[in-house]
C-alpha positions as CSV (number, residue, x, y, z in Angstrom):
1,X,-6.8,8.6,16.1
2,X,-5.8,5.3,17.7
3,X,-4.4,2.4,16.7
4,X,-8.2,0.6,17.0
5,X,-9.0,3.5,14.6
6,X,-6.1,2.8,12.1
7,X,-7.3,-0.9,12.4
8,X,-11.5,-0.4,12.2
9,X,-10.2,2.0,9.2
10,X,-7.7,-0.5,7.1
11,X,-9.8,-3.9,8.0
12,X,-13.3,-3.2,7.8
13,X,-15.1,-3.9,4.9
14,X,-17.3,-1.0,5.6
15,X,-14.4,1.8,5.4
16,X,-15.7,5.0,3.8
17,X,-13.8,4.1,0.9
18,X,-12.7,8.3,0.5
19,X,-11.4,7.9,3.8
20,X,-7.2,9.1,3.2
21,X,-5.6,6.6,5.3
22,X,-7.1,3.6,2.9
23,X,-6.5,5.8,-0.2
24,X,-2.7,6.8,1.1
25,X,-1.9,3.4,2.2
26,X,-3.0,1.9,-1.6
27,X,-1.1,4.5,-3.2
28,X,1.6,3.1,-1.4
29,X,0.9,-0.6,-2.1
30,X,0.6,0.5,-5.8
31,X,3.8,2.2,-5.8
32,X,6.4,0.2,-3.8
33,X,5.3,-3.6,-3.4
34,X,5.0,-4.7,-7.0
35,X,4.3,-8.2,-7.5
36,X,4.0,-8.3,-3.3
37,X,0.9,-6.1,-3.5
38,X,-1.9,-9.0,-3.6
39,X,-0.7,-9.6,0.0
40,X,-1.9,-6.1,0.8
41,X,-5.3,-6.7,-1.3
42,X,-5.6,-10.1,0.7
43,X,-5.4,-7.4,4.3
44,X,-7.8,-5.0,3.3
45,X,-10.0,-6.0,0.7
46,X,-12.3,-3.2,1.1
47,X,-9.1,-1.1,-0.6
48,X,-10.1,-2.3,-4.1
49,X,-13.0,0.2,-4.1
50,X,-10.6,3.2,-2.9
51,X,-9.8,5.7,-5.7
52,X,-6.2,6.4,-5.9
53,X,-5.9,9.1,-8.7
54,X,-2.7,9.5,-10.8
55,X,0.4,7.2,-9.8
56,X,2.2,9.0,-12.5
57,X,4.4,11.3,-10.5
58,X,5.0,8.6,-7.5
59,X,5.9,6.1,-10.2
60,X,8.5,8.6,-12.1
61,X,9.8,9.9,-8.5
62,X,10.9,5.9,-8.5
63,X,12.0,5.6,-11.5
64,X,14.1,8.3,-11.7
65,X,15.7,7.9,-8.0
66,X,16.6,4.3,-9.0
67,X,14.9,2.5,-6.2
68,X,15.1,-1.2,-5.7
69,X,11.8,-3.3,-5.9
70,X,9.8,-4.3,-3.0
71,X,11.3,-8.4,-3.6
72,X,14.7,-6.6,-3.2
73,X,13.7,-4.6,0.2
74,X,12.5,-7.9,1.9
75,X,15.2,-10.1,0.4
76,X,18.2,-7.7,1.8
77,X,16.6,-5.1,4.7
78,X,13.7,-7.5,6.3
79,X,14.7,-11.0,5.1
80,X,13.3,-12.6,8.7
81,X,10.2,-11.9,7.3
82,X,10.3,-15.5,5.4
């Protein structure tokens, strides 16, 4: 696959919405970007149709491991993103 895939795949509303790059990639927004993931939604609108399936164990994993929220990441590891 290249990048032009990846891209056709994550920005076109007509993604096959079973496709796993779209599905993996919202399982991640869902996971890690919290209040951030409406930025995400706004990118690839065509995700809101993707089936995720259970979050449960992704969401415990984090939990459990302590991790710091997404406004934490971009405020101390990628703050030149402002």
């Amino acid at each position: 696959m290249t990048i032009d895939n990846v891209r056709d795949v994550l920005f076109l509303d007509t993604v096959d919405k079973s496709y796993p790059l779209c599905r993996n990639t919202k399982r991640a927004a869902e996971v890690w970007m919290d209040e951030y993931k409406h930025f995400y939604y706004a990118a690839v609108p065509s995700s809101k149709a993707v089936q995720t399936g259970s979050l449960r164990s992704r969401l415990e994993l984090r939990e459990r491991l302590q991790c710091h929220s997404f406004k934490w990441y971009l405020e101390n590891i990628y703050p030149e993103l402002k």
